[in-house]
C-alpha positions as CSV (number, residue, x, y, z in Angstrom):
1,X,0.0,0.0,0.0
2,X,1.5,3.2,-1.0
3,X,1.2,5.4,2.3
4,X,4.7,7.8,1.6
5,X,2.7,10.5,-0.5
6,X,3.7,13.8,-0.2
7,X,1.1,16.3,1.3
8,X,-0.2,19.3,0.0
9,X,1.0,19.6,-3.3
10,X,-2.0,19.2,-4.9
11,X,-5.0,21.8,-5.3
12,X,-8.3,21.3,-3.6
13,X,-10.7,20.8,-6.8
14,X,-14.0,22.6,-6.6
15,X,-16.3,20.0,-7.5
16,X,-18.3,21.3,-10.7
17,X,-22.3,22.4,-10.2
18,X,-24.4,19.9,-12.3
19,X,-26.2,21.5,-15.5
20,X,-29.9,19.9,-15.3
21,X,-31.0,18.5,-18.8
22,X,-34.1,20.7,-19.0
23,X,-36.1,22.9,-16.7
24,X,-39.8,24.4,-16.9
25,X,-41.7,26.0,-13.9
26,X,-43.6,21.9,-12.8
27,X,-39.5,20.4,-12.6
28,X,-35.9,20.7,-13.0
29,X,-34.7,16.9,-14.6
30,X,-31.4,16.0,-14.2
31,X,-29.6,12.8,-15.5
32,X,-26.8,10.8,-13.6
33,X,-24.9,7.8,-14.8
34,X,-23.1,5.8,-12.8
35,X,-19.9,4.9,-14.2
36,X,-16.1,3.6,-13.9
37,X,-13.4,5.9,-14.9
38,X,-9.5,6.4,-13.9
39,X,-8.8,10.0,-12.0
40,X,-5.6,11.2,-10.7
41,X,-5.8,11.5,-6.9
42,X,-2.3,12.7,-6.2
43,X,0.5,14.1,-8.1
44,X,2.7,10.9,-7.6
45,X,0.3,8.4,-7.9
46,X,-1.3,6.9,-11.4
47,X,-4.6,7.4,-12.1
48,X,-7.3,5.2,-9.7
49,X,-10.0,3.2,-11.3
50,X,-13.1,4.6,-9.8
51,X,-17.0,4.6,-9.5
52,X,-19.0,7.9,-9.5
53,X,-21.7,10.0,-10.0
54,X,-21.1,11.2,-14.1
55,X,-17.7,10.7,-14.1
56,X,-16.2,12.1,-11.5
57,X,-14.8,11.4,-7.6
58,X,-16.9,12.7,-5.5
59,X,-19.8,13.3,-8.0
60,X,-20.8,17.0,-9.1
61,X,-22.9,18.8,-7.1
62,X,-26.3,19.3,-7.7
63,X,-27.7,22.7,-6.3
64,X,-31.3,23.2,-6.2
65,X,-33.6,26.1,-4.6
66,X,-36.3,25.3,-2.1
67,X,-39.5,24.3,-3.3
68,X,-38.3,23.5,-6.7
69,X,-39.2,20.1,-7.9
70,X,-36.3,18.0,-9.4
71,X,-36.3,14.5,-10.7
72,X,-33.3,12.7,-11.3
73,X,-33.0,9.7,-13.5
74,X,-30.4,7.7,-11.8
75,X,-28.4,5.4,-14.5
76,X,-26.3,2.5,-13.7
77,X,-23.7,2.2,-16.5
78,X,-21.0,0.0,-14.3
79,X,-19.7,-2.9,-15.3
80,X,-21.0,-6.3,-14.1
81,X,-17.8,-7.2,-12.1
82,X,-17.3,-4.9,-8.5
83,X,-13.7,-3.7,-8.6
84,X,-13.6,-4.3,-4.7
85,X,-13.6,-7.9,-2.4
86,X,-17.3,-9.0,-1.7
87,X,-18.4,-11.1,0.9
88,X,-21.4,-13.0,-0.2
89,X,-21.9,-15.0,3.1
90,X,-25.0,-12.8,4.3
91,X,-28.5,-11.2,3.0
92,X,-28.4,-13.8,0.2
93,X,-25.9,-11.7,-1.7
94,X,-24.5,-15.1,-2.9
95,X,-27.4,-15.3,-5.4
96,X,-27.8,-11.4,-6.2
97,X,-26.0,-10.0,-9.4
98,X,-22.6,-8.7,-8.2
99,X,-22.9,-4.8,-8.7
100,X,-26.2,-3.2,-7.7
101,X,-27.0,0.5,-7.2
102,X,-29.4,2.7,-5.5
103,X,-29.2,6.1,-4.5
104,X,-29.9,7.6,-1.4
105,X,-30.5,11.2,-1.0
106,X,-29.6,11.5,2.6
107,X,-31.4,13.9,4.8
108,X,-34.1,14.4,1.9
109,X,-38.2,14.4,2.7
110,X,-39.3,12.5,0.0
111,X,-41.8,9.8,-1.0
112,X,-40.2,6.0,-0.4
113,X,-40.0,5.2,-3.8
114,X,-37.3,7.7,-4.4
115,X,-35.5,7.5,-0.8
116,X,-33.0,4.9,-2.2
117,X,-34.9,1.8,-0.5
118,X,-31.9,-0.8,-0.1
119,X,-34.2,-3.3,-1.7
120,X,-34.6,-1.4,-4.7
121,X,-31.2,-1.3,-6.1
122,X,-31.0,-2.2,-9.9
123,X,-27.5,-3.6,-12.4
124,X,-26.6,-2.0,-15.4
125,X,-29.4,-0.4,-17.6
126,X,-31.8,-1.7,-15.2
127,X,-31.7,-5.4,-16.4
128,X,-32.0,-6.7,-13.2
129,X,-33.6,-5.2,-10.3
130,X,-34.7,-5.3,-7.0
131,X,-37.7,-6.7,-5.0
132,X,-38.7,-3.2,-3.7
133,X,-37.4,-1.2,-7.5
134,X,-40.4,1.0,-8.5
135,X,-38.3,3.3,-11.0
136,X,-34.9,4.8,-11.6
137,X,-36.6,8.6,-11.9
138,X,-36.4,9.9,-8.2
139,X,-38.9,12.9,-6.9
140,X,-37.2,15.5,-4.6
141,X,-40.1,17.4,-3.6
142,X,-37.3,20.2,-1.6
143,X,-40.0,21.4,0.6
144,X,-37.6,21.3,3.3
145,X,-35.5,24.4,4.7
146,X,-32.3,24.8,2.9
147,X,-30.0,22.6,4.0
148,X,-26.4,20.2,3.3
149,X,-27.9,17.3,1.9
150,X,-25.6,14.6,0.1
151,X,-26.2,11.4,-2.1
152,X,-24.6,8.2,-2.0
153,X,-25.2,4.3,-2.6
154,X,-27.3,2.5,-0.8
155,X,-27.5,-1.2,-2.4
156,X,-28.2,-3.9,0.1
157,X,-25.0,-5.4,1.7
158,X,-22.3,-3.6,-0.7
159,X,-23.5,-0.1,0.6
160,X,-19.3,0.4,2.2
161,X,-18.1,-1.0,-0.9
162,X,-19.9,1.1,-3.3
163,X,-19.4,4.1,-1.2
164,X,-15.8,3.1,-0.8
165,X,-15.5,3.1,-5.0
166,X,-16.6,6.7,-5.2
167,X,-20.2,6.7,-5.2
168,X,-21.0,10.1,-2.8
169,X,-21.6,13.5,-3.8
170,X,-23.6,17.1,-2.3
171,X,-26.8,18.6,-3.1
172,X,-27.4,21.5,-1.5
173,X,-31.0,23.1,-1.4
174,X,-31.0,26.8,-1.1
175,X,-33.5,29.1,0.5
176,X,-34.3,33.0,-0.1
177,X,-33.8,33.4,3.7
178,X,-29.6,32.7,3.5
179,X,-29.4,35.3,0.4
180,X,-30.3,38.3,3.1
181,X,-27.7,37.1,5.4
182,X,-24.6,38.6,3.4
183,X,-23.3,35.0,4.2
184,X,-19.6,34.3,2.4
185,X,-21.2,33.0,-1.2
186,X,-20.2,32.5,-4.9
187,X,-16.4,31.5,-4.9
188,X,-16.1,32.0,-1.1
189,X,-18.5,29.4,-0.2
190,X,-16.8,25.8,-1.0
191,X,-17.4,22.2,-0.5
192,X,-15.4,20.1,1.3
193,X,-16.2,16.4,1.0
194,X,-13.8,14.7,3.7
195,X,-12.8,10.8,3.2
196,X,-10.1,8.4,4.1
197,X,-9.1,6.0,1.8
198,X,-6.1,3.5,0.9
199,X,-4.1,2.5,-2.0
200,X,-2.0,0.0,-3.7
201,X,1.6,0.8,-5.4
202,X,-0.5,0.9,-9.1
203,X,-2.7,3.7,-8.0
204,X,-5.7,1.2,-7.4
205,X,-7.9,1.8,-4.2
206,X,-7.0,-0.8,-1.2
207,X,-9.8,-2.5,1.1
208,X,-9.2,-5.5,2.5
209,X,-10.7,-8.4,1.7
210,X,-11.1,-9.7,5.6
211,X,-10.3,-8.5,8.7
212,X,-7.2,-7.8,10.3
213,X,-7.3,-11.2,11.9
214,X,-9.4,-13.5,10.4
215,X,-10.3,-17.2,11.5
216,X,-9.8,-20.3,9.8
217,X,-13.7,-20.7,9.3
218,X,-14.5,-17.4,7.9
219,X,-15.0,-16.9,4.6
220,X,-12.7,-15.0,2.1
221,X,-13.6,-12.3,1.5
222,X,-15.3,-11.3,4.8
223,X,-16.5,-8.2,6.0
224,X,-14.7,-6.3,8.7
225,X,-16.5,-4.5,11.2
226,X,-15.0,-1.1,10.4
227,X,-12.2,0.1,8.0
228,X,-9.9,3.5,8.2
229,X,-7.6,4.3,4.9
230,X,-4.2,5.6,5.5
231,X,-4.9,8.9,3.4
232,X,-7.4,12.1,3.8
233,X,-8.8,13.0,0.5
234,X,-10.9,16.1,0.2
235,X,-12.8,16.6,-3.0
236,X,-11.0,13.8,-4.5
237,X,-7.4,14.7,-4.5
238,X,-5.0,13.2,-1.1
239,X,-4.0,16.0,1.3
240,X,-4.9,19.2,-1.0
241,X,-4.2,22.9,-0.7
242,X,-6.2,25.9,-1.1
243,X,-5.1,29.2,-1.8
244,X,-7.6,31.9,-0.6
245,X,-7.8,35.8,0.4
246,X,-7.7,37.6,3.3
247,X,-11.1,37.3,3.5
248,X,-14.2,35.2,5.1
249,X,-15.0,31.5,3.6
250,X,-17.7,29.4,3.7
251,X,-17.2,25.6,3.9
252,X,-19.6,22.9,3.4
253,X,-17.7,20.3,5.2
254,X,-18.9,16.2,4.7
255,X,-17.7,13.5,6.4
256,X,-18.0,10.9,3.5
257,X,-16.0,8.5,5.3
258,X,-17.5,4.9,5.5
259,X,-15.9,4.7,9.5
260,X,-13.8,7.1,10.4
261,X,-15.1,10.0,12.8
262,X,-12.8,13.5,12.3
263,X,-12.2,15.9,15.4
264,X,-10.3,19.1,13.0
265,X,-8.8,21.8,13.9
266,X,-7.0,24.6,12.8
267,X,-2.9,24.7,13.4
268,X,-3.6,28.4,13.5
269,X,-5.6,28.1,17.0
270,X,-8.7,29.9,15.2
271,X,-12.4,29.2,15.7
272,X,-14.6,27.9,12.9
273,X,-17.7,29.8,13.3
274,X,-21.0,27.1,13.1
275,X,-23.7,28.4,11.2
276,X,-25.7,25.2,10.2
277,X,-26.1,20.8,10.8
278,X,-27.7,18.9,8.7
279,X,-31.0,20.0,8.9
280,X,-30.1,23.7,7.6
281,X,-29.2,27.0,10.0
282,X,-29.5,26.7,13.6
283,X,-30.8,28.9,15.4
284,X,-27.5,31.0,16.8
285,X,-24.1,30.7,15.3
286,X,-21.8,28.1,17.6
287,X,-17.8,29.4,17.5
288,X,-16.0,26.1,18.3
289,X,-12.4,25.6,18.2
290,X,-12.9,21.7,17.6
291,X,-15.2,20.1,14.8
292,X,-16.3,16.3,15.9
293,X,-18.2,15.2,12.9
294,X,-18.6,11.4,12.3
295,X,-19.8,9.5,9.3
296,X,-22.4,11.1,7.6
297,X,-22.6,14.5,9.3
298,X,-22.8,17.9,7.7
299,X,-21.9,21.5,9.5
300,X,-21.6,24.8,7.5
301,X,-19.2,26.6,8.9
302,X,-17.2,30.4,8.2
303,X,-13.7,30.5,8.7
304,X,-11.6,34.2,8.6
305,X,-8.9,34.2,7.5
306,X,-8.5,37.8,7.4
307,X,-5.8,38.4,10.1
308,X,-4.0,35.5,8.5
309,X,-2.5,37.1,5.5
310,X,0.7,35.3,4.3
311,X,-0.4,32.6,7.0
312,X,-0.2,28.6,5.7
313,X,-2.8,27.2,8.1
314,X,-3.1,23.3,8.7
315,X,-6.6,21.4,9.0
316,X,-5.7,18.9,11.4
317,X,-7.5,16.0,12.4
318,X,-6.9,15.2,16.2
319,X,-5.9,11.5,16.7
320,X,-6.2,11.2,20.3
321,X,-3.1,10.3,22.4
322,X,-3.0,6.9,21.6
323,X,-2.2,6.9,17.7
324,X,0.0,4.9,16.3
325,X,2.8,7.2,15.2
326,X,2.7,6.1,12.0
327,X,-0.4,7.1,11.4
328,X,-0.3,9.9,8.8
329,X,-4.0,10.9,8.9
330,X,-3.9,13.8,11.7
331,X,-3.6,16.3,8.7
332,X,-6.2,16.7,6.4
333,X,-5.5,19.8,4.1
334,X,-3.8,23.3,3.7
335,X,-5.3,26.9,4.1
336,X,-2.5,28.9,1.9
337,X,-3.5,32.7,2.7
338,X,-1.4,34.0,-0.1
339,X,-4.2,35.3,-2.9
340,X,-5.0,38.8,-3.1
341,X,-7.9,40.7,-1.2
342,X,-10.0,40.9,-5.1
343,X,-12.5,43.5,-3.1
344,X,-13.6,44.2,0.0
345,X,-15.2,41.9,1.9
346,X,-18.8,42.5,2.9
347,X,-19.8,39.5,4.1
348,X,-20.7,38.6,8.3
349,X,-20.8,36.1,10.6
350,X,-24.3,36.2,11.8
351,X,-25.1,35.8,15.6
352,X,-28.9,34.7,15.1
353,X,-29.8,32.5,12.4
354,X,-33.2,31.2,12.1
355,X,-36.3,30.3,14.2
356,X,-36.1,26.3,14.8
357,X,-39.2,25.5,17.5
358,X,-39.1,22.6,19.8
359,X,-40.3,19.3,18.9
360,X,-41.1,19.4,23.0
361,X,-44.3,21.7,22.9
362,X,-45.8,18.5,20.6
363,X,-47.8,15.5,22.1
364,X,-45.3,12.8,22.5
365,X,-47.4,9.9,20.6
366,X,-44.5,7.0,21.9
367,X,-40.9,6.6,23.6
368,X,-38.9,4.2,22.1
369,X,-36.3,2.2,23.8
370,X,-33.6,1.1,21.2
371,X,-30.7,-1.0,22.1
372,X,-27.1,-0.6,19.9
373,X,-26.4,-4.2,20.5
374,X,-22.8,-6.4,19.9
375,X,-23.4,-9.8,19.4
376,X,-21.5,-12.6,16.7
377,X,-22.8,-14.6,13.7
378,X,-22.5,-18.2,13.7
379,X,-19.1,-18.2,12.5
380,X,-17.8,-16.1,15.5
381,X,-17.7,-12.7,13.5
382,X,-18.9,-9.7,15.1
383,X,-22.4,-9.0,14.4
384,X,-24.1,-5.6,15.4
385,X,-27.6,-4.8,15.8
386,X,-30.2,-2.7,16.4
387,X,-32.6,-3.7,19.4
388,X,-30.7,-7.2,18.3
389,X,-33.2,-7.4,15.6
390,X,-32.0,-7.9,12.4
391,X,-33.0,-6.5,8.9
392,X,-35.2,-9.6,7.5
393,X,-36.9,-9.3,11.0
394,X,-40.7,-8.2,10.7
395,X,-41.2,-4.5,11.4
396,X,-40.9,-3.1,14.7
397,X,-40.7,0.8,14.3
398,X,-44.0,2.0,13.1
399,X,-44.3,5.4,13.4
400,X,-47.8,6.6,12.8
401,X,-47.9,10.1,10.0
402,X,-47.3,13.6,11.7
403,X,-47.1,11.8,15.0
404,X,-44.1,12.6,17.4
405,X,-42.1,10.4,18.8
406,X,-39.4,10.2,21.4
407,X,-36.3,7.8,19.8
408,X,-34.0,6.6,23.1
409,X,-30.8,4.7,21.8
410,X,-29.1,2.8,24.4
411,X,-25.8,2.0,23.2
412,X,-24.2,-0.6,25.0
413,X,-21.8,-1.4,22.9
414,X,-18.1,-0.2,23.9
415,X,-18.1,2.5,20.7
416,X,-20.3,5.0,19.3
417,X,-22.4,4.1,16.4
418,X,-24.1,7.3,14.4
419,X,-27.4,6.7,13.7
420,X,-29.3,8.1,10.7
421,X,-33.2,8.4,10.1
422,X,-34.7,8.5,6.8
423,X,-37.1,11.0,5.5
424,X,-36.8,12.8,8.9
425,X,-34.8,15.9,10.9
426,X,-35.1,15.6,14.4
427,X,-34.0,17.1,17.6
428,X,-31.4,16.2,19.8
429,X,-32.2,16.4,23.3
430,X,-29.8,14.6,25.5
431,X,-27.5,12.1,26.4
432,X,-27.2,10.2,29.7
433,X,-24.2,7.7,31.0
434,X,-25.3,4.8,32.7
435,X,-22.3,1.9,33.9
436,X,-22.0,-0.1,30.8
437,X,-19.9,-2.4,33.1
438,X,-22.6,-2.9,35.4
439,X,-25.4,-3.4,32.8
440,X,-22.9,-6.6,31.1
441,X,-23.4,-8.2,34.4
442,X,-26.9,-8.0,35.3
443,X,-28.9,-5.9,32.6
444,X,-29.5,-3.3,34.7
445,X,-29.4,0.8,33.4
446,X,-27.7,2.5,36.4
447,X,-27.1,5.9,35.5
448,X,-23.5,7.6,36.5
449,X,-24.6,11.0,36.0
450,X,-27.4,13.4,35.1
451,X,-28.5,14.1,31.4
452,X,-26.7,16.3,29.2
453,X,-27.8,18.4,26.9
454,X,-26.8,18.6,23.0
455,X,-23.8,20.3,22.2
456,X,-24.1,24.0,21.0
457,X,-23.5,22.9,17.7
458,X,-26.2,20.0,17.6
459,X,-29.4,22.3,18.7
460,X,-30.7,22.3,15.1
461,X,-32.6,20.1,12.9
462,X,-30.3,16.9,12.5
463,X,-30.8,13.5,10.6
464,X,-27.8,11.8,11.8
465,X,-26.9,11.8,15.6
466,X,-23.5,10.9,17.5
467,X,-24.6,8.1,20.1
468,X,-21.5,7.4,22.6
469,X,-21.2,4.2,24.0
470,X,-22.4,3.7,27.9
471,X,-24.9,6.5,26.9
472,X,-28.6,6.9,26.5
473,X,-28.9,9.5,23.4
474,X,-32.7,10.7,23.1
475,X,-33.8,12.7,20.2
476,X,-37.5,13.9,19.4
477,X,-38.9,13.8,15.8
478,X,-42.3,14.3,13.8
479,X,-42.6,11.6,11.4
480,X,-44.2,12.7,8.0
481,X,-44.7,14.3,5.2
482,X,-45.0,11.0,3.8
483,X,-46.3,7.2,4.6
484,X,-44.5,3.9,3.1
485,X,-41.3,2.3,3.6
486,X,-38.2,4.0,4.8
487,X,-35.2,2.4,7.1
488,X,-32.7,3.6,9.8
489,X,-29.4,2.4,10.5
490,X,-25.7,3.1,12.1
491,X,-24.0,5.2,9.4
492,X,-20.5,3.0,9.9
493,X,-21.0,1.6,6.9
494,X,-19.2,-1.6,7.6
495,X,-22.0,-1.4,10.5
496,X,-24.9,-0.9,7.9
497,X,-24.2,-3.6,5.7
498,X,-23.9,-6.0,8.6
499,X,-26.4,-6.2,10.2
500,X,-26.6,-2.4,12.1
501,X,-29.9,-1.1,10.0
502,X,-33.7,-1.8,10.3
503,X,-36.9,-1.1,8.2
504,X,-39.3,1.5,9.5
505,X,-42.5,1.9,8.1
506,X,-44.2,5.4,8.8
507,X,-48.2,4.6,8.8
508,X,-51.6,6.0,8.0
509,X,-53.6,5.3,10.8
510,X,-56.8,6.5,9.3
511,X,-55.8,4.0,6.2
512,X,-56.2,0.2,6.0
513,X,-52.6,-0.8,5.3
């Protein structure tokens, strides 16, 4: 594996804005294929054979206004072969076709036939699909406040691997609100799609076949419980720079990682300046000298940079006392301050965003008590669960339409698993530690401390929630606009695949199902 590349020689590309194919006032349509290409990562290292989103790694962004319909006909154009090690030994996969598609839109209100369903994943021009396929045109309805969304695969049981090829990309949904706010915008407001990945000498992505220390009885390949690559890429290129002004920026930061959780930082000792989560703005601007985001998670920050003129400022990613020396992943990219002020800059860093009102005032329909559970397969692998159901187990979370219900994950597992919700944003309200030590002898919750409340950078709307191990995370959420079939699930998506994600149908209760 080729781990010696030189950082920061590379600049940060700005992914490209998709051009829809036509637009009237009833809809925007775009068209995205799915294909395999080669892309040159890193100045010393040959072009890597890739999956994405119209060819390109991470896929274009598509940027929409609120309230304005867009369908998307997603195309799978890959080949039949999967250029990275399946396991076949669960979900039947053994007698699926070997590449299989869906996409998810995550953080997107939409109707269940264009969430990205794991059963409805399709091969290549649609020859062979899915048991729950209804079409490859998806309906974004973008009724929702203007927020970070992103888009990624979500196939059944490959989810990590099609991610891991280069499937991922942003959509952004804007509304007329943010235009007033003389936010940083135009070429000061920039993505940043944050991964880790690995790769062999030939330029060719690395993911291990099993884990690191596999039994005689497992089978080859097997699927590891979590994977971290030995490289930061950002926007598809390894360790970039950017060169910017004097001035204030606006970042879009993603963690696109399948496993790995990020704690940055700025060499500089400056504050990034929280303006939004993954439901859209929150209500007052959070200045935080540390980001935790794990898999999955969006914040909208402003960074200034305009004390910093001449400056090269670090984006570190903080690897805890214990790393291994050798790891190389506590940078992530480079802040050059050497571009020229191009004219003044008028933009602010707001104090008071938006109005967000609590989910609390609502009638609290049901509490949910949902166990993060670590258990092993019948081969001995580690197996984790949710409630230790698994995902061919009937039903359980059934949600009736506008209803609101309180969601209590009890992690007792000995690391933190972030879970996402379809179709919804919900509230974070606490967390609470209870002795996880105590609860693996007898069963029993006995707390260790009162409940805290989110973080001042979580009290938005959020789809996607950090819940620590020995802790009782609670968040609040109205399901709706929209009945059917959606799922939830850990966001490590080594977790996901196996066996960390369960349907969730969101019901009618004045309808016969």
């Amino acid at each position: 594996m080729n781990n010696k590349l030189k950082k920061f020689v590379d600049a940060l590309p700005i992914p490209k804005t998709m051009k829809p194919s036509h637009k009237n006032k009833n809809e925007t349509f775009y068209e995205v294929e799915m294909t395999e290409f080669r892309q040159k990562l890193h100045r010393d290292l040959r072009p890597t054979r890739l999956w994405g989103y119209n060819g390109q790694f991470p896929g274009p962004v598509i940027d929409v206004n609120h309230g304005e319909p867009v369908n998307i006909k997603w195309t799978n154009k890959l080949p039949d072969k999967h250029l990275l090690p399946i396991d076949k030994s669960f979900h039947n996969l053994d007698k699926l076709p070997e590449v299989r598609t869906v996409t998810h839109l995550h953080g997107s209100e939409t109707k269940p036939e264009s969430d990205g369903y794991p059963e409805a994943w399709y091969t290549r021009n649609s020859r062979e699909t899915g048991p729950d396929f209804k079409t490859d045109v998806y309906h974004y309805p973008n009724q929702q406040r203007g927020a970070t969304l992103w888009y990624h695969d979500h196939a059944m049981g490959i989810t990590r691997l099609n991610v891991y090829a280069g499937l991922a990309g942003m959509y952004l949904i804007r509304d007329e609100r943010e235009k007033h706010m003389q936010l940083p915008a135009g070429d000061y407001e920039i993505p940043l799609i944050i991964m880790d990945r690995s790769f062999q000498d030939n330029g060719d992505l690395f993911y291990p076949p099993q884990p690191d220390d596999p039994q005689e009885n497992w089978p080859n390949p097997s699927i590891r419980p979590f994977f971290n690559g030995e490289t930061n890429v950002v926007n598809g290129k390894i360790w970039p720079y950017l060169e910017v002004e004097p001035r204030k920026y606006r970042f879009r930061i993603l963690n696109a990682a399948n496993t790995r959780a990020y704690q940055l930082y700025l060499d500089s000792g400056q504050s990034f300046y929280q303006i939004g989560s993954d439901g859209g703005l929150m209500r007052k601007t959070a200045k935080l000298t540390t980001l935790a985001i794990e898999p999955a998670e969006r914040f909208d920050v402003i960074i200034d940079f305009s004390n910093h003129k001449g400056e090269t400022i670090t984006l570190k990613n903080d690897l805890g006392p214990d790393a291994d020396p050798e790891d190389e992943t506590d940078d992530v990219m480079q802040f050059n301050v050497t571009l020229p002020l191009s004219s003044k800059d008028t933009s602010r860093i707001p104090g008071h965003l938006t109005h967000i009102p609590s989910l609390k005032q609502n009638s609290i329909k049901r509490i949910r008590n949902l166990k993060l559970v670590g258990s092993t397969d019948d081969l001995g692998r580690p197996l984790l669960l949710l409630d230790n159901k698994k995902w061919m187990d009937p039903v359980t979370e059934t949600p009736e339409l506008n209803s609101t219900e309180i969601w209590s994950f009890i992690n007792i597992t000995n690391f933190l698993h972030p879970i996402h919700i379809h179709l919804i944003q919900f509230q974070v309200l606490d967390r609470r530690p209870f002795d996880l030590d105590r609860y693996n002898k007898d069963g029993r919750i006995v707390f260790t401390g009162p409940a805290k409340p989110p973080l001042s950078n979580e009290k938005g709307w959020k789809d996607t929630v950090a819940a620590p191990a020995g802790e009782i995370t609670r968040v609040i959420a109205k399901f709706g606009p929209f009945t059917g079939d959606y799922v939830w699930h850990c966001h490590i998506l080594e977790h996901e695949d196996y066996d960390m994600m369960r349907p969730m149908r969101v019901i009618d209760p004045n309808k016969r199902e």
